[in-house]
C-alpha positions in Angstrom: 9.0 -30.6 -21.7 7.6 -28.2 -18.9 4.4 -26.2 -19.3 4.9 -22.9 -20.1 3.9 -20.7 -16.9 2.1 -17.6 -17.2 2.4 -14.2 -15.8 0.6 -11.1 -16.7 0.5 -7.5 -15.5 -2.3 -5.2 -15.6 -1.1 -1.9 -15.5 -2.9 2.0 -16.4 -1.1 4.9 -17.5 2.8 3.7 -16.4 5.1 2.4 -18.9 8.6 2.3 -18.1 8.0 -0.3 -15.3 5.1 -2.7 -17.1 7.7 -3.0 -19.8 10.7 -3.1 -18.2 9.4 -6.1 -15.9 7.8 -8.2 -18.9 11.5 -8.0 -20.4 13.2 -9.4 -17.2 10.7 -11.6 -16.4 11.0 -13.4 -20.0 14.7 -13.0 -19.7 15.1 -14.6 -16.6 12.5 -17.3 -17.0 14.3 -19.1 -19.8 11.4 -20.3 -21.6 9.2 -21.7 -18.4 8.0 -18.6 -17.7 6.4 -16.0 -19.8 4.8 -12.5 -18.6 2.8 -10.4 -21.0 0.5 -7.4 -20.7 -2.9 -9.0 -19.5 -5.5 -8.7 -22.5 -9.2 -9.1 -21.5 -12.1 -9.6 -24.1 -15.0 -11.4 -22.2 -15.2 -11.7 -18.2 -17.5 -14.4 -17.7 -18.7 -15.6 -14.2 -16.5 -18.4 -12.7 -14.2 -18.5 -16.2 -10.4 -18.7 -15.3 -7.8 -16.7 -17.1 -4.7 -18.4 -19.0 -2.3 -16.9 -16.4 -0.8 -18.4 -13.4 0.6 -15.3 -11.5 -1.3 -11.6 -12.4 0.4 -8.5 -11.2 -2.0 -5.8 -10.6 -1.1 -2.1 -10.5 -4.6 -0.6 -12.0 -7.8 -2.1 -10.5 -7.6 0.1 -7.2 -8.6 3.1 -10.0 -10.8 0.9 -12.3 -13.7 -1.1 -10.3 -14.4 -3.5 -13.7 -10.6 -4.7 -13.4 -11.4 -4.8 -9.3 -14.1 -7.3 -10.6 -11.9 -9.3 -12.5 -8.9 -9.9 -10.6 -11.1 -11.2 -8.0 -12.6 -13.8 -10.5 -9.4 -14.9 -11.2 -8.1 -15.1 -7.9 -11.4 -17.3 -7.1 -10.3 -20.1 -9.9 -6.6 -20.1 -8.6 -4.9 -17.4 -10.2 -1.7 -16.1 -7.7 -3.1 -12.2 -7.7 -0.4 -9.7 -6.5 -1.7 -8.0 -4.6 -4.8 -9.9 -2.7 -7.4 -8.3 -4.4 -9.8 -9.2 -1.4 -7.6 -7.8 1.2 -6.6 -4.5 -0.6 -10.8 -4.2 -1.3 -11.1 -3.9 2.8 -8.2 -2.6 3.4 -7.6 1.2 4.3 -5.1 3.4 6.5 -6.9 3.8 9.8 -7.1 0.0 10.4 -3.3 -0.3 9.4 -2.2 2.3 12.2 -4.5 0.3 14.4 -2.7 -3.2 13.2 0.3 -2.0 13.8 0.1 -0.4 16.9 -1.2 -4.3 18.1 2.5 -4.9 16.8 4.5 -2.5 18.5 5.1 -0.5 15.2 6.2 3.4 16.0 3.2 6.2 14.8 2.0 9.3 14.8 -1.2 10.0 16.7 -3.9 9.4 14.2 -7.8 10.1 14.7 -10.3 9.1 11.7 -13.1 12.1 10.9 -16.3 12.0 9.9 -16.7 13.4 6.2 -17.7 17.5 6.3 -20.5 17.0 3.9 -23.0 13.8 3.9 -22.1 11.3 1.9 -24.5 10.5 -1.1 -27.9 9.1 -0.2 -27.8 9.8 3.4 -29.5 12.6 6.1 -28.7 13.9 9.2 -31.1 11.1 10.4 -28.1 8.6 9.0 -25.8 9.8 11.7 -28.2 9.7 14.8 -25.6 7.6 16.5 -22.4 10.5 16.3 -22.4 12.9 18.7 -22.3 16.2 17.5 -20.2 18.8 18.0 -17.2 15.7 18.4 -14.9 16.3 21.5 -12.7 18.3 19.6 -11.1 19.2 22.4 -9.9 15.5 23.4 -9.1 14.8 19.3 -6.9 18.3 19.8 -5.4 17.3 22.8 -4.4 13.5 21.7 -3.0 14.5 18.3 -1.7 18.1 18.7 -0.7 20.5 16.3 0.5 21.4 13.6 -1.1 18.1 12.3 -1.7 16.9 9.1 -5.0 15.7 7.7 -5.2 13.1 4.8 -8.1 10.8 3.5 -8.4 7.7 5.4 -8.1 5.9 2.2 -6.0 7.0 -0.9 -2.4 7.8 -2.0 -0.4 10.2 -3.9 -0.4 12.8 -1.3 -3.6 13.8 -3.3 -6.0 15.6 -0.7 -3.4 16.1 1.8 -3.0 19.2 4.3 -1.0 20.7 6.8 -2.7 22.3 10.0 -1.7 24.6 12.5 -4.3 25.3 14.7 -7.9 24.7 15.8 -8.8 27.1 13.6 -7.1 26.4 10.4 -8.0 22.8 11.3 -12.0 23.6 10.4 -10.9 26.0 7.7 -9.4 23.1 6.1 -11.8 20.8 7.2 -14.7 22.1 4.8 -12.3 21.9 1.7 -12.1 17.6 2.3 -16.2 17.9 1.7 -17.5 14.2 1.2 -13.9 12.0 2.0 -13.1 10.2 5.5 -10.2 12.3 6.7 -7.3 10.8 9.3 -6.2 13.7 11.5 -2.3 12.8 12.3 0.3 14.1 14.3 2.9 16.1 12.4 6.6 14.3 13.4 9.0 17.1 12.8 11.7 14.6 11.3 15.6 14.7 10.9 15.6 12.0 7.9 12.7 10.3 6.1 12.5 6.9 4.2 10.4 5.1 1.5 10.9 1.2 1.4 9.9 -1.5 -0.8 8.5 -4.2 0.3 8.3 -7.7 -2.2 6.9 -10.7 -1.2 7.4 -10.5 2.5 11.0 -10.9 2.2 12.9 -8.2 0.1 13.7 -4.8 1.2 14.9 -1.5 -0.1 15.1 1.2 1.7 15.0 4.6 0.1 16.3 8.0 1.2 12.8 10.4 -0.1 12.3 14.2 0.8 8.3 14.3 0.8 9.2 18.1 1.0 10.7 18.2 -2.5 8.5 18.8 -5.6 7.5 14.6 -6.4 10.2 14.2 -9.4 12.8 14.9 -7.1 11.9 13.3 -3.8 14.1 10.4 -4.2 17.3 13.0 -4.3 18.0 12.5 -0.5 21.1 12.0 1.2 19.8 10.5 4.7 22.1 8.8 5.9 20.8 6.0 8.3 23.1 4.2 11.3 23.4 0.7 11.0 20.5 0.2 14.4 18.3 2.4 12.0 18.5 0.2 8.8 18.0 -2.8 10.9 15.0 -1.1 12.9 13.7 -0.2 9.6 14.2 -3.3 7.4 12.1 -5.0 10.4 9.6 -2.9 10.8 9.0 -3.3 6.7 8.9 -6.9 7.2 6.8 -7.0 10.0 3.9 -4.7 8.6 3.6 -6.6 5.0 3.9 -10.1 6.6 1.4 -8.8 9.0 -0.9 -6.8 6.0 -0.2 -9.8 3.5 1.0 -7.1 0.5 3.2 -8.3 -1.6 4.0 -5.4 -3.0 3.8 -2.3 -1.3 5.7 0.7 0.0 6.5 1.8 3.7 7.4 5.8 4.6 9.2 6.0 7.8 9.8 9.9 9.7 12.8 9.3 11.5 12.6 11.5 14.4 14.9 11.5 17.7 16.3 8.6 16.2 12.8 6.8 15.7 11.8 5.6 12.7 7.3 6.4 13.1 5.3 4.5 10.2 3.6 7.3 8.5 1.9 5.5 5.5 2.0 1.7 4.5 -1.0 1.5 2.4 0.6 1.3 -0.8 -0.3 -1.4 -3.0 0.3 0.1 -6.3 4.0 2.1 -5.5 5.6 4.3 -7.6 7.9 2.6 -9.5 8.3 4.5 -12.9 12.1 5.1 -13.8 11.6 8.8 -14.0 10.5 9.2 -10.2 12.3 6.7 -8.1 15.5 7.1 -10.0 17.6 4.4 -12.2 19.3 2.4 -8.9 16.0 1.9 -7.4 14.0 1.2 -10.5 16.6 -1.4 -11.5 16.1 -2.9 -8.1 12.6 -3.1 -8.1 12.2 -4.2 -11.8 14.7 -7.4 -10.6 13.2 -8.2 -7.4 9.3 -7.9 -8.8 10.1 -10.3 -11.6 11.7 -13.1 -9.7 9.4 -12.9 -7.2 6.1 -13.1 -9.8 8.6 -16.1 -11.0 8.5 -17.8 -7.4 4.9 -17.5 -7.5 4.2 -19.3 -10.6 6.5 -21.7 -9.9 4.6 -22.3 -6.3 1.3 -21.9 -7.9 -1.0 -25.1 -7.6 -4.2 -26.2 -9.7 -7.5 -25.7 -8.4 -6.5 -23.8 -4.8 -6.2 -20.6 -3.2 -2.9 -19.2 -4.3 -2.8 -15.9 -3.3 -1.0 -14.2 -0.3 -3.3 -14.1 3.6 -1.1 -12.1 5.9 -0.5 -13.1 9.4 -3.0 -10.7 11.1 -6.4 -12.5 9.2 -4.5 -16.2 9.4 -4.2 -15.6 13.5 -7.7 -14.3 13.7 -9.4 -17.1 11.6 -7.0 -19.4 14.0 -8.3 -17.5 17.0 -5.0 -17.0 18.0 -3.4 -13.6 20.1 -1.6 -11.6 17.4 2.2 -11.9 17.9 4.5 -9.4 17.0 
């Protein structure tokens, strides 16, 4: 008789896609695979968990969770997603991976926070000029312009600009957070893509414009060179990133499709949001791909996912798109 193989999810305030992906997961697994919500009573240092494969939706909100997937991860448990890579990861050094792989994108510059951070003095910035060279960060990006936090999701904290001027106005409302200052692409269509395990794809019509329970009723209409372009370009960031399990947005402009976020790790997938097609899709796709996992997984090694860009480098090798 085969060992019963594990899978857990730790999840926060969602429901509908926790549950729905323990029942498929048990349904499809046929008695060799069983996922449950992941209970925690102790965390001791070096202790592994009882699961094989741990889906993590929470611990980017909850640093004791943060703390524990890593522990597990260490004693061989297959973490979706690397916990270690999604602790260093952020959107600036995404846009600047994949402009190394010839990924369309807006014109991004990163920002100093308005206010010091805590602990620190003027003294702690002795090596940033100051005033910047506003009007070279101007220039490069143009406006209107958006700003968002370097590091985030949710649209939380995001603003449109339309001039120098609104651009400080605005500026002093981010106070103590890392801002990105991006081009605005004035799009014809918009996308939102899944991304599982390197190799499955859905690609989403979204309306960012819409009020968020509504987004995903868009009609876009892509061309076949578009899906393909897209569906590529998906592929080709999260094999690069090493997610998962995350979520691409595309503005499709003059036929284009620019990468305008794809530091996701925790996506929206709750039934009321993303709408019953896509949820169903996600909820089937998610739970045979935790199943692949624990099916690969192997005592006493690394399972977890190490995208392409950190195997090359460790490698010393030229990154390849």
């Amino acid at each position: 008789m085969h060992d019963i193989r594990k899978i857990g999810i730790l999840f926060g305030q969602e429901n509908s896609f926790p549950e729905a992906f323990i029942n498929r997961v048990n349904e499809l697994g046929q008695g060799r695979f069983k996922a449950e919500a992941v209970i925690i009573d102790k965390v001791f240092q070096g202790m592994p968990t009882t699961y094989h494969v741990i889906v993590d939706r929470i611990s980017h909100d909850v640093p004791f969770y943060r703390a524990y997937v890593k522990n597990a991860a260490l004693q061989g448990t297959a973490v979706i997603n690397n916990p270690f890579w999604w602790s260093a990861d952020e959107k600036f050094f995404n846009n600047c991976l994949a402009e190394k792989i010839d990924i369309a994108l807006p014109k991004t510059a990163i920002l100093p926070s308005f206010e010091l951070p805590e602990d620190t003095t003027q003294e702690s910035f002795r090596n940033l000029a100051y005033p910047l060279d506003w009007e070279s960060i101007f220039s490069y990006v143009g406006f209107p312009a958006y700003m968002k936090p370097f590091a985030g999701g949710g649209w939380k904290s995001v603003y449109r600009v339309d001039d120098r001027d609104d651009f400080f106005k605005v500026h002093q409302q981010t106070k103590r957070l890392v801002m990105l200052l991006q081009e605005e692409i004035a799009f014809d269509q918009y996308y939102r893509c899944y991304s599982i395990g390197g190799k499955y794809v859905k690609i989403m019509g979204y309306e960012p414009r819409n009020p968020a329970h509504l987004r995903y009723q868009a009609s876009f209409a892509p061309s076949e060179w578009l899906l393909h372009r897209m569906e590529s370009d998906v592929l080709k960031i999260n094999q690069y990133l090493g997610y998962d399990f995350n979520t691409v947005e595309f503005a499709v402009r003059d036929g284009i499709p620019y990468a305008i976020d794809f530091c996701n790790p925790a996506p929206d997938a709750d039934r009321n949001s993303v709408g019953e097609e896509n949820f169903e899709w996600v909820v089937e796709h998610m739970a045979r791909f935790a199943i692949e996992k624990a099916q690969d997984f192997k005592e006493g090694i690394d399972n977890l996912t190490w995208g392409k860009y950190l195997r090359q480098v460790i490698k010393k090798e030229p990154l390849n798109p």
